[in-house]
C-alpha positions in Angstrom: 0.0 0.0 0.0 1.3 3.1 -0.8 1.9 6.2 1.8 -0.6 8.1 0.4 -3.2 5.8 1.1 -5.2 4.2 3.8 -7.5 1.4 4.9 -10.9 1.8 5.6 -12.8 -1.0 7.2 -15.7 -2.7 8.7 -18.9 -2.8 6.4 -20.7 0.6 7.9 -17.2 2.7 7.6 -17.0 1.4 4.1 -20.8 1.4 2.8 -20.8 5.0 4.3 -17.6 5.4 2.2 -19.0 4.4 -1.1 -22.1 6.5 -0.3 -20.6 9.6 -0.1 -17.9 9.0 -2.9 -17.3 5.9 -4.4 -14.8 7.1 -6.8 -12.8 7.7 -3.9 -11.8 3.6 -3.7 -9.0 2.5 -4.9 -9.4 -0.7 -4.0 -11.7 -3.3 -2.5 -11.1 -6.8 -0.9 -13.7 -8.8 1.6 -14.6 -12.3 2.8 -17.0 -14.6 1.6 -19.5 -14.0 4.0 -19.2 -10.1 2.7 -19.4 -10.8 -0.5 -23.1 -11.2 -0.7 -23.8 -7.8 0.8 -21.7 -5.6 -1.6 -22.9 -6.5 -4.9 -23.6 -2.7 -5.6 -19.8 -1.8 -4.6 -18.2 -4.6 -6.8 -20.5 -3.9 -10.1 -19.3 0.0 -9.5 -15.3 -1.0 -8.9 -16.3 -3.1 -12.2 -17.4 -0.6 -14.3 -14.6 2.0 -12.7 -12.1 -0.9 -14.0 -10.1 -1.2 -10.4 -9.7 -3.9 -8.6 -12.0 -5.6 -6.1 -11.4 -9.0 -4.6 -12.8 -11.9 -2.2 -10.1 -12.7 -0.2 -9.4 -15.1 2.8 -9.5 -13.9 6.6 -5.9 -13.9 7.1 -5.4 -11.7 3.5 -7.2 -9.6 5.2 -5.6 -9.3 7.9 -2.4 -8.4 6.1 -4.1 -5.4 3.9 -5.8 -4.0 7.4 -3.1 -4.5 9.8 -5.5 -5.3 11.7 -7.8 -8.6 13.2 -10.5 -6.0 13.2 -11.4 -5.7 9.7 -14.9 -6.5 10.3 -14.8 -8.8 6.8 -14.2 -5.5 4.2 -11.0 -3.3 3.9 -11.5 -0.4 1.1 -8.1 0.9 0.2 -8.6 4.7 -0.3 -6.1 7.9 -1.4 -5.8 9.9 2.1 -5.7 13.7 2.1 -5.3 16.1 4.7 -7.9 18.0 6.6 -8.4 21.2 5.3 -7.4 24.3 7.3 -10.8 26.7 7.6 -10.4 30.1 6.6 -11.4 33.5 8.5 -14.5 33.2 6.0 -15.1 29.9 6.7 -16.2 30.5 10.0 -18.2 33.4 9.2 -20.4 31.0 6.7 -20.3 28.3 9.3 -21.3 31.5 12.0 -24.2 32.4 9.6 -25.6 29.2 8.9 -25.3 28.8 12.9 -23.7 25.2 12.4 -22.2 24.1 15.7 -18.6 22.0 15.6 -16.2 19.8 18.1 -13.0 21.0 18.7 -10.1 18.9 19.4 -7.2 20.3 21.4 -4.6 17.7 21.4 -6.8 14.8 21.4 -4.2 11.8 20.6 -6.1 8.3 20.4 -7.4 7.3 17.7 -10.1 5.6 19.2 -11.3 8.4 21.1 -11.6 10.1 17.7 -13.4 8.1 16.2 -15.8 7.8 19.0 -16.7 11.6 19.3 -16.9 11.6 15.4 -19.9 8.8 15.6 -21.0 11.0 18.7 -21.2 14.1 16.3 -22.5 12.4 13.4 -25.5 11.0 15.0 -26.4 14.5 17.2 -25.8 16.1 13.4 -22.7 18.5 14.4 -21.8 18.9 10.7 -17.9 19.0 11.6 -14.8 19.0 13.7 -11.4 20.5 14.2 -8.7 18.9 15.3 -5.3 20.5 16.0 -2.6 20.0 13.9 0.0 19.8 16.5 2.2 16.5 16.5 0.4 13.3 18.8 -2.9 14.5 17.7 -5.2 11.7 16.2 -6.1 12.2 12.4 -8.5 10.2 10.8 -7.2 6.6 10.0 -8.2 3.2 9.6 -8.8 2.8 13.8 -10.7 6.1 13.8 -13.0 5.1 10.9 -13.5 1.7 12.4 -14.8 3.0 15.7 -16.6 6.0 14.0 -18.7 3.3 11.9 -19.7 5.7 8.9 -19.7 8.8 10.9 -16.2 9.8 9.2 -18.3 10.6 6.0 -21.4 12.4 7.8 -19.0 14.7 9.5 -16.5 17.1 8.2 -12.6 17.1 9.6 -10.6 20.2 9.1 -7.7 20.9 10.9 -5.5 24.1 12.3 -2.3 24.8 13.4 -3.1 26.8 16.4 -6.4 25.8 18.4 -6.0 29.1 20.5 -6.2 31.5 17.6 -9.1 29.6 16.0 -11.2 29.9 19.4 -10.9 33.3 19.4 -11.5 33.9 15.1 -14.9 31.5 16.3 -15.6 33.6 19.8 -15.4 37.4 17.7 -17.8 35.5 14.9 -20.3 35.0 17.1 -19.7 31.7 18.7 -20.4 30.3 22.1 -16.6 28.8 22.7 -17.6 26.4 25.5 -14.4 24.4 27.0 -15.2 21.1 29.3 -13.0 21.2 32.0 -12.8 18.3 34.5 -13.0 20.7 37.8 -13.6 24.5 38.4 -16.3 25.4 35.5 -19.8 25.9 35.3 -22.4 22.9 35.7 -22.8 21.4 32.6 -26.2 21.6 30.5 -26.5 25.6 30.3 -27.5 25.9 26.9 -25.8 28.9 24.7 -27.9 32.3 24.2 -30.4 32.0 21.6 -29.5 32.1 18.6 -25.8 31.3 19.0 -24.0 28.6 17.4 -21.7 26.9 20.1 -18.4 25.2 19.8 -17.3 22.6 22.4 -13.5 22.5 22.9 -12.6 19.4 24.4 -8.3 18.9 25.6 -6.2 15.7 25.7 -7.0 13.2 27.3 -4.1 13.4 29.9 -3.9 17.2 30.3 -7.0 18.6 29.4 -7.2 21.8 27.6 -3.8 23.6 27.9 -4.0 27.0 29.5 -3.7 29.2 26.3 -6.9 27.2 25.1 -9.1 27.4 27.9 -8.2 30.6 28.2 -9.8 31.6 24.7 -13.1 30.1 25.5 -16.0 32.6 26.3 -16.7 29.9 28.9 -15.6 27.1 30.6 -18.0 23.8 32.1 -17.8 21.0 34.4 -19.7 17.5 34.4 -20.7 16.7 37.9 -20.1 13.7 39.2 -20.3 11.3 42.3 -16.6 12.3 42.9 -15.8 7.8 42.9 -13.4 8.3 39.6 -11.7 11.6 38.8 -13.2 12.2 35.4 -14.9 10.2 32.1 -13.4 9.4 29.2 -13.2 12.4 26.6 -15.6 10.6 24.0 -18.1 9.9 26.9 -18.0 13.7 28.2 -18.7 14.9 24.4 -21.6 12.9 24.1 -22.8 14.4 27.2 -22.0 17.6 26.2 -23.4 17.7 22.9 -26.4 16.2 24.2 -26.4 19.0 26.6 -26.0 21.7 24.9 -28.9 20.7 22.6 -27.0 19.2 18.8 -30.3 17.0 18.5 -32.9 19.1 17.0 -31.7 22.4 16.1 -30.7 23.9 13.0 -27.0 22.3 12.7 -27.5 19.3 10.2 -25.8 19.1 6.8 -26.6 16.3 5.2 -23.7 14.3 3.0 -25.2 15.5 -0.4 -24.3 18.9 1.0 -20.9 18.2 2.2 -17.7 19.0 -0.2 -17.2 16.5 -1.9 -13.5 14.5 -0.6 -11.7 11.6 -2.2 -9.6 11.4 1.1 -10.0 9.3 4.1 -11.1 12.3 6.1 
């Protein structure tokens, strides 16, 4: 496989793949037991003249590096996240479409569970840092995210403290989840606001130059019997909370750019 590309599996990572772009697949392989529910993908690789295969387990194993293949690995070209622009934000300010923001988050896993978390509440995207030991979307992140990778939009930036404050003077509620000394947890932005939840590494939470661009900071209370939850179960909470389901923050794929990468 060549650097440029990735893997891609598990049969709703990859269906939600070919979905959203199947002329982004390079290449397809799968077990028997797949093979009878991906018809559809294999008369498309056909007619797009690339190569698609039924393969043994172990095969499989080899082209995923992975056990967890889930019985389909799509090969695809992988791109970088795109950086958002000043203007960016103001659209994304106007069209009051909350987002996730990352600061340092570095396992892949976690990723890929707040991306499913986001996807399913419809936050139409997040931003991850671009600082080195931050997760970027790979083959564990799109296994855990099952699909979400392609409902949800993944930019990146190389400074999470200047973004905050480009999103806090456009109009955004910049809420950071702290694991002591904020606010209780389910205050709901102004009306009318779009929000942005910034959520820090998993180790050392938000670093002090990001919490200290946030227009606010919360806390989930707890029983006080563990120190804190795992990041991906706090931004479920927090999303939840701060009221993704229902309001006006859904873009559906069509309406997503169009991306051939793994993003």
């Amino acid at each position: 496989m060549k650097d440029s590309e990735i893997t891609i599996c598990g049969l709703a990572a990859v269906r939600a793949r070919y979905q959203r772009d199947p002329s982004s697949i390079v290449r397809l392989f799968f077990d028997l037991p797949t093979s009878k529910k991906v018809g559809a993908m294999c008369r498309s690789m056909a007619a797009a003249r690339k190569v698609y295969r039924c393969v043994e387990p172990s095969e499989l194993e080899k082209i995923a590096d992975s056990v967890h293949h889930g019985g389909i690995v799509a090969v695809v070209e992988d791109t970088p996240p795109p950086a958002p622009t000043t203007a960016d934000v103001a659209v994304w300010a106007s069209r009051k479409e909350n987002l996730v923001v990352l600061d340092r988050i570095g396992n892949a896993h976690n990723l890929g569970a707040i991306v499913r978390t986001a996807a399913y509440f419809g936050v139409p995207r997040i931003v991850i840092s671009g600082e080195a030991g931050s997760a970027r979307p790979g083959a564990a992140a799109f296994r855990v995210a099952e699909g979400g990778m392609d409902a949800v939009e993944i930019c990146t930036t190389p400074s999470i403290p200047s973004f905050l404050k480009t999103l806090a003077s456009s109009g955004f509620d910049v809420v950071g989840a702290a694991t002591r000394g904020g606010a209780p947890s389910g205050h709901r932005p102004k009306p009318g606001a779009p929000w942005a939840l910034v959520l820090g590494n998993e180790e050392h939470g938000l670093s002090p130059s990001v919490q200290s661009a946030c227009t606010r900071i919360v806390t989930i209370q707890g029983s006080g019997g563990v120190e804190s939850l795992n990041v991906s179960a706090a931004a479920a909470i927090l999303i939840h909370g701060l009221g993704a389901a229902g309001e006006k923050t859904q873009v559906l794929r069509n309406e997503l750019p169009r991306r051939a990468s793994a993003h």
